[in-house]
N, C-alpha and C positions, 0 to 999 in steps of 0.2 A: 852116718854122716859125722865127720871129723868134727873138733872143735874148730882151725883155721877154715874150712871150708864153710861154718856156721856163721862164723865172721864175717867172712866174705858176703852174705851173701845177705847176711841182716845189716850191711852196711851199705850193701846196694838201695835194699828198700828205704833204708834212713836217707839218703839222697834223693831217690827216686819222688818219695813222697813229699822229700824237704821243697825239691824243686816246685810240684805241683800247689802244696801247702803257700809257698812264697809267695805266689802272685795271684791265685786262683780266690784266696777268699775276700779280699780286698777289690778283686776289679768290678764289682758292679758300684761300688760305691766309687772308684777311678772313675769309671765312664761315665755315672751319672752328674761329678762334681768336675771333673778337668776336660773333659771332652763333650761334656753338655748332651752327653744323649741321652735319646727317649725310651720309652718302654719297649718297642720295638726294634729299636736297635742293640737295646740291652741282651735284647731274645736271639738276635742276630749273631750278636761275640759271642755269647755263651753256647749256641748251638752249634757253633764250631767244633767243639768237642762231641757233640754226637753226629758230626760229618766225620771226624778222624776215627769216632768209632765203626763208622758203616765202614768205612776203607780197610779197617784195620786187618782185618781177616784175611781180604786180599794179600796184605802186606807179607802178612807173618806164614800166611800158606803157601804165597810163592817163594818165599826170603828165607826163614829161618825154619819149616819144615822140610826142606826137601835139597837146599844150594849151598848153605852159609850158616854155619855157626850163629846161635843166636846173641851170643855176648858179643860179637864183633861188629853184627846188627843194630843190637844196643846201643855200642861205642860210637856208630855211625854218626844214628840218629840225634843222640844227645850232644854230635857237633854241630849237626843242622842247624837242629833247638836254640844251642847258644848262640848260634846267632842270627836266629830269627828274634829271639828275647832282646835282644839289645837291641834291634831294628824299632820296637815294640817299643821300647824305652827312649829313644830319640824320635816317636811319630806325637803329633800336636793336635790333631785333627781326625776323627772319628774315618773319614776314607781312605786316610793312607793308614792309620792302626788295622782296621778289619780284615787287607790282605796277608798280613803279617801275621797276625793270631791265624787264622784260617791254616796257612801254612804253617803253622808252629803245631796246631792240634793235630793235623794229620802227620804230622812226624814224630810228636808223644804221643799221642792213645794208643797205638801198637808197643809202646812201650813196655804199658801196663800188663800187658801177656806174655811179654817174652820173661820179665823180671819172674813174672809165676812161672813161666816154661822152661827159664835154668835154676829156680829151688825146687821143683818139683823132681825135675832130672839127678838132683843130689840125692834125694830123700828117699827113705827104705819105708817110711811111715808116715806117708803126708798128714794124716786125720791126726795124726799127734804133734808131727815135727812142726809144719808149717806156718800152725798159729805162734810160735814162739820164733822165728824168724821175721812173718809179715807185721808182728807187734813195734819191730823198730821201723817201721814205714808211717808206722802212728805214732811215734816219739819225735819220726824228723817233720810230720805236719805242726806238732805240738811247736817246737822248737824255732822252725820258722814265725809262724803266729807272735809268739813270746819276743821274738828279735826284731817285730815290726815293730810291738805294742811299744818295747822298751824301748827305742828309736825315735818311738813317737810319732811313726810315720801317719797313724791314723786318726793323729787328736785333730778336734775341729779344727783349729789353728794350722793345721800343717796339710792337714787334707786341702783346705782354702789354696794356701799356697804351691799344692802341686806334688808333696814329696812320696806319696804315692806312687809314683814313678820310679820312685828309688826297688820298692820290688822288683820290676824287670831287669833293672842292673844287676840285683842280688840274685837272681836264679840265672841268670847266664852264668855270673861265672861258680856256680854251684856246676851248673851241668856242662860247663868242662872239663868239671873236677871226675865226674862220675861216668864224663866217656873215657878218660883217659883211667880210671879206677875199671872199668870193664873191662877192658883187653886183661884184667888181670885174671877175670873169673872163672872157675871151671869150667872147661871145653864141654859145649851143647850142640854137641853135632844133629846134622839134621839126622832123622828117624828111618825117612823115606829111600830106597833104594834107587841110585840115580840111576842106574841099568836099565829097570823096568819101564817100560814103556807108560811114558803117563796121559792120561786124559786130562781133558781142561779143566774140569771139578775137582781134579787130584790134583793139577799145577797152582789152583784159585785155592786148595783146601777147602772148595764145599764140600769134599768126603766128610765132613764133619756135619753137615745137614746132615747125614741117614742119622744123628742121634734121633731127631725130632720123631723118629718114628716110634718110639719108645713113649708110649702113650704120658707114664710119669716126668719123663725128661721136657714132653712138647708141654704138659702144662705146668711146668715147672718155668721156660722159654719164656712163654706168654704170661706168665704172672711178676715175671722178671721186667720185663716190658712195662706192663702195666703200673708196678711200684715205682717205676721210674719219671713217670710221668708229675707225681707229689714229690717227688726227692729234686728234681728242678724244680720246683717252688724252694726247695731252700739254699740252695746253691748260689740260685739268682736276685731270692729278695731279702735273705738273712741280713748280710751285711748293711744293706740300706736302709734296710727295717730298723735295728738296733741304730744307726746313727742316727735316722732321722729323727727315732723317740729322744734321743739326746743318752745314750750310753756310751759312757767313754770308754780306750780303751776297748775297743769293740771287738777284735781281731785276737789280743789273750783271753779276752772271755769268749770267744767261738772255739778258742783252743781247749776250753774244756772239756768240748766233749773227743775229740781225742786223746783227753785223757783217761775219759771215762773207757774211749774203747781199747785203752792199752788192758783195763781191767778185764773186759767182755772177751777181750781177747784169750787172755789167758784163763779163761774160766768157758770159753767153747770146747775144749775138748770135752770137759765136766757133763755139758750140757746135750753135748752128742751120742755121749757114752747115755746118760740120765734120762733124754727124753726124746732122742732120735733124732732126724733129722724134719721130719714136717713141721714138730712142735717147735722146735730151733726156728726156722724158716717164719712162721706164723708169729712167735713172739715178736720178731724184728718187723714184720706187716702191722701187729695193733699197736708197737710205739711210735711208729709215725704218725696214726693216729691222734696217740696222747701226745705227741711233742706240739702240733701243728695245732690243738686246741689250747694247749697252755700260751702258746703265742699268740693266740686271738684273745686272749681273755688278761694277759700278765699285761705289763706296765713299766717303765722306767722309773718308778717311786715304789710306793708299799707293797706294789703286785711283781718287783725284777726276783724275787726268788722265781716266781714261777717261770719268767723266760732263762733264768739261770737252768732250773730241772729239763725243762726243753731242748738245752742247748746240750744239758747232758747227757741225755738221751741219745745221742748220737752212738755212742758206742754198741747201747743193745740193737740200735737202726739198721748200722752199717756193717757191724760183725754178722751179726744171726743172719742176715738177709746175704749179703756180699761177700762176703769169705767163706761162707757155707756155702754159697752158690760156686764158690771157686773150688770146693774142694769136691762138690759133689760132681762139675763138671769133668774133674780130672778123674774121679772113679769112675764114671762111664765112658771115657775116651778108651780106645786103643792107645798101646802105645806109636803105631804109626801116624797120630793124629792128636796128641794132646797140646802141642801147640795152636793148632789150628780150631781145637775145641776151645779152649780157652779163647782165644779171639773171636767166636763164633757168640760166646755168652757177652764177651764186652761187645760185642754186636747189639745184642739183646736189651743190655741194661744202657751203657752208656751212649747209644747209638738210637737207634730207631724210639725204643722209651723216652730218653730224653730230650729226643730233638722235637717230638710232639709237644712233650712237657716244658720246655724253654718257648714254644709258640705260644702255647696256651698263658702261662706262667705272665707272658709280656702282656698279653693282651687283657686277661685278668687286673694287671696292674693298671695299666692305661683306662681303663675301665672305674677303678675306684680312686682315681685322682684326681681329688678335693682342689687343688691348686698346684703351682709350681712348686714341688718338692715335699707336699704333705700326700698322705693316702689314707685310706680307710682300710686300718690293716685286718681289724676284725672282719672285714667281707673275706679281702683277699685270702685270708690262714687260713677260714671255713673250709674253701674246695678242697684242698687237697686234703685236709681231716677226714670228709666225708667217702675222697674217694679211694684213700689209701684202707679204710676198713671194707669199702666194697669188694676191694682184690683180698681181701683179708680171709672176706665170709667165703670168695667164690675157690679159692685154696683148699680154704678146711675140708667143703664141700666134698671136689673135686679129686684132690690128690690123694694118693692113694701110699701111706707110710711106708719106705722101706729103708733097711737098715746100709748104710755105705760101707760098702767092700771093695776090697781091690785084688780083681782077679788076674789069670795069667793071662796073657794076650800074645 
């Protein structure tokens, strides 16, 4: 892999992420202060994202596995995007916002596999290369965060007034920038031979189901799932949590732990080579644990170091779990199928995991809400502490170590 091709393709992800980073950590506290909704509704937006995960597979199996280039796919989608975001950004009212995101999520979450399925198509050595690319996808979340904070868009003051909004204007025209930067990326043809007669699992890309049959892969699937379910707890009540406790600037300090994971990042290959990949996998299961109890117990006065350590925890979270999962999915695809594998794992995690996890997540909250705007956060951070170490122990248990290889196919 060239140097300009390395460019290209970690400046994809710096976009990619910048766009999702923009709007995505700030909206539960949008919707709960400008658009007045409830915990349930909360659960609603945000599970939009694991309805464009369930679809996603579909997308990229029939689209970019087998008819179409996947950078062109890409460029499509993120015209869509922009301008569903700005629809988003001109909606007043929680009825007419919820079709807009709905439709914005199912046209980004396949996103997210195609950007792995043209750096993976460059790369001679994903388990090396890849972390040192997807590390700028964690510099453009950092980046957006920081551009809200210094903006101001999320101080009490300005939240009151609405300029939270101003996020969805700023990622449209980001993802402008990055369809019209696509059509520039290395050619990702599809894999699949159009000649060949194909079936309808082959057209949908379930050929990527028979991984599941690989005893370590399906309880790898399912554990994937299951972490998913506490990782929407913080997705959906971070941000609300820390404003309600009264933490300003709320938005660059969630950006630290992206910063942490530009660290994690570059320190998994270390970790891969070091302690394999179960132990990788497991590290990232017991800090969700420990992040999710520092948040039940920390405080916006003498106790905010400890939601600061929680916050930065993120990196060993979502590296060791999430980008391990990405790389180990890509060692078990063929290569007639590593697009479609790839969507098949954000199936897993951002998909069916989540959209449980944003149910439950809602209803949890609604649940321990003392009054209008106040909650009992220590009940709420308990669940998911307790049940992110469940998947933790039933991992260790279960899975069976083996080392990531990439063979010929």
């Amino acid at each position: 892999m060239n140097k300009k091709i390395q460019f290209q393709l970690s400046f994809m992800m710096f976009l990619e992420f910048f766009i999702w980073g923009g709007w995505f950590v700030t909206l539960g506290t949008f919707l709960g202060n400008n658009l007045e909704a409830t915990g349930g509704q909360m659960a609603m937006a945000f599970s939009t994202q694991s309805w464009g995960a369930i679809i996603a597979p579909f997308i990229i199996g029939l689209i970019a596995d087998r008819y179409f280039n996947a950078e062109k796919i890409l460029g499509i989608l993120h015209i869509i995007g922009a301008i569903l975001m700005y629809l988003m950004y001109q909606s007043t009212d929680f009825s007419v916002f919820y079709p807009y995101v709905l439709a914005y999520m199912i046209a980004f979450m396949p996103t997210l596999a195609l950007v792995n399925s043209i750096s993976f198509n460059q790369m001679t050595d994903p388990g090396k290369q890849f972390s040192f690319v997807r590390v700028f996808g964690t510099i453009g979340w950092i980046v957006a965060g920081a551009v809200i904070s210094y903006l101001a868009w999320d101080s009490t003051e300005n939240i009151s007034q609405g300029m939270l909004k101003n996020t969805f204007l700023m990622t449209s025209i980001v993802s402008v920038i990055l369809a019209l930067f696509s059509f520039t990326l290395p050619k990702t043809p599809p894999k699949a031979d159009k000649n060949e007669k194909a079936s309808i699992s082959e057209i949908l890309g379930l050929d990527a189901l028979k991984l599941l049959k690989d005893r370590n892969f399906l309880l790898f699937f399912i554990s994937s799932v299951l972490i998913c379910i506490p990782l929407a707890f913080y997705y959906q009540n971070a941000s609300p949590f820390l404003t309600e406790i009264g933490v300003e600037n709320s938005t660059f300090k969630m950006s630290f732990g992206q910063m942490s994971e530009v660290l994690f990042m570059l320190l998994l290959p270390f970790f891969f080579k070091k302690f394999g990949f179960k132990k990788t996998i497991l590290a990232g299961m017991l800090a969700w644990t420990l992040r999710y109890l520092l948040f039940a117990f920390g405080d916006a006065g003498d106790l905010v170091f400890m939601l600061i350590i929680g916050i930065a925890l993120h990196g060993l979270c979502y590296d060791f779990f999430f980008v391990s999962g990405q790389i180990y999915t890509d060692s078990k695809a063929g290569a007639k199928h590593k697009s479609a594998a790839q969507g098949l794992i954000t199936l897993a995690t951002y998909g069916v995991g989540m959209l449980i996890g944003f149910e439950v997540a809602g209803a949890i909250s609604d649940k321990f809400l003392i009054s209008e705007g106040t909650h009992d956060w220590y009940s709420i951070w308990i669940y998911p502490a307790g049940f992110a170490l469940a998947v933790a122990i039933l991992f260790a248990i279960f899975f069976k170590n083996e080392k990531i290889e990439y063979k010929e196919q």
